[in-house]
N, C-alpha and C positions, 0 to 999 in steps of 0.2 A: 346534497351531493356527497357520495360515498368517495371517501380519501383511498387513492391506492393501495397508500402503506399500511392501514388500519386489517386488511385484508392478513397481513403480514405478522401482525402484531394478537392475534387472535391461538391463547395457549389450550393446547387439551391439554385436560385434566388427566392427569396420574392416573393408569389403569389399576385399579382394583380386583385383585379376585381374592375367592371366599377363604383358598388354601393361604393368602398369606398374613393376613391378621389370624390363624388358627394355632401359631405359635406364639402368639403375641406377650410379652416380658412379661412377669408378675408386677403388681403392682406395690407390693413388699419392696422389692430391689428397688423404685424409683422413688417409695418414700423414705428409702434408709439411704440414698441419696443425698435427697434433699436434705433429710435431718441430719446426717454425718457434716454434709457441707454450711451447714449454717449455724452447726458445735463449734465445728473448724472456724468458722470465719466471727464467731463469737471470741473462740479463743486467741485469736491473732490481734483482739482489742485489748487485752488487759497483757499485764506485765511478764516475762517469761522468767527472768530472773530476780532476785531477792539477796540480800546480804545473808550468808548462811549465818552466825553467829550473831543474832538480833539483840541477845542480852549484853553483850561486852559493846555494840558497835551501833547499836539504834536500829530501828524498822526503816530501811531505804527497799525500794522497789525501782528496780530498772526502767527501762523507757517499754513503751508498749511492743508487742511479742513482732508486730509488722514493721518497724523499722529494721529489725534484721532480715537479713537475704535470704534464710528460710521462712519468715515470718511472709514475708512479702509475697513469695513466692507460695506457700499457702493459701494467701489471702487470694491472692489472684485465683490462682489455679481453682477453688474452690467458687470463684466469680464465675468463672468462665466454663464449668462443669453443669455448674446452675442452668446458667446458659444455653447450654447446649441439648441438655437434656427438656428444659423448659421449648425450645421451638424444634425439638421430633414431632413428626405424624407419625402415625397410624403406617404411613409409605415407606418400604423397605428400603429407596432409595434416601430418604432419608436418616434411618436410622444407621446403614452401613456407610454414611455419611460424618457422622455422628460420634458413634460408642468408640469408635477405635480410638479417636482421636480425644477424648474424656481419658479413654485407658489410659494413654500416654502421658498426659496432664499431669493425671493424680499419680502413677509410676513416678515420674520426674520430682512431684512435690513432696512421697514419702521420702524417696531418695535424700532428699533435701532435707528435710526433718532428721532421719535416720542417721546423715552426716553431724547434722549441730549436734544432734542428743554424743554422738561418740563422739564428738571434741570436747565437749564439757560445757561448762557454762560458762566458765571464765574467772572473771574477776569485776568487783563492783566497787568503783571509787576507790583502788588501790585496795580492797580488803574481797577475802574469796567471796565466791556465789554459788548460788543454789538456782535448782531451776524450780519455779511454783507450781502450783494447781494448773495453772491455765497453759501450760508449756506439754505437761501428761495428758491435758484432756486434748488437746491439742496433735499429740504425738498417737495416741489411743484411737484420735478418730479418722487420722488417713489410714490407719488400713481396712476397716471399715468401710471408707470411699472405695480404696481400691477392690476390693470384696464386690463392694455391689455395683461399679462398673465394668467388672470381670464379666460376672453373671448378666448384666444386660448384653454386653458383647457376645459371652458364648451364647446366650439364643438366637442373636440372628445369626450364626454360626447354622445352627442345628437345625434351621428351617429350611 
């Protein structure tokens, strides 16, 4: 016995035609994506500050780069970039779904970065700080992101 609702619940599929995977994003821009966002989220693992003056004062290393509110917010934002760019089709409807809302992300999170770097780094156990390796690589690779969520955004623009 055939259920009413079943009648109801029956989805066509996404219509396809040939003109609109013909602009279809380079493949370049989605793997300097991926790899920008998982420098980034490498970099929010290890420490962003350091005691500047190591000889008078010892080798101390700050707490990891994601307990700060740009840290975090990196880390995220590069979560959820992955994300999003991981479950697009091929479907315009989903990409114009999609890229915009990446754009914005990573805008937000270089913001975010681009704020910590011009406050400074601070101060570590009462004595100044420096910001490390993982704080530059870190700061180097959201623009980067935001580069290559530009560019996947403006092609489904131009289609």
């Amino acid at each position: 016995m055939a259920y009413p609702c079943a009648v109801l619940l029956r989805f066509a599929p996404t219509p396809e035609s040939p003109a609109s995977n013909a602009g279809s994003d380079p493949s370049r821009h989605r793997t300097l994506l991926f790899v920008a966002a998982a420098v980034s989220i490498a970099a929010t693992m290890l420490p962003w500050v350091r005691v500047q003056f190591e000889g008078l004062f010892g080798r101390h290393a700050g707490p990891p780069g994601w307990q700060s509110s740009a840290g975090f917010t990196c880390l995220c934002t590069c979560l959820l970039v992955a994300m999003l760019a991981m479950s697009e089709t091929n479907a315009k409807a989903t990409q114009q779904a999609a890229r915009p809302g990446s754009l914005l992300l990573v805008l937000l999170a270089t913001l975010a970065l681009a704020f910590e770097w011009w406050q400074g780094p601070g101060h570590l156990g009462g004595v100044s700080a420096c910001w490390t390796v993982a704080f530059w690589v870190g700061l180097a690779t959201c623009p980067l992101l935001l580069f290559a969520c530009a560019r996947r955004f403006a092609s489904i623009q131009t289609r």
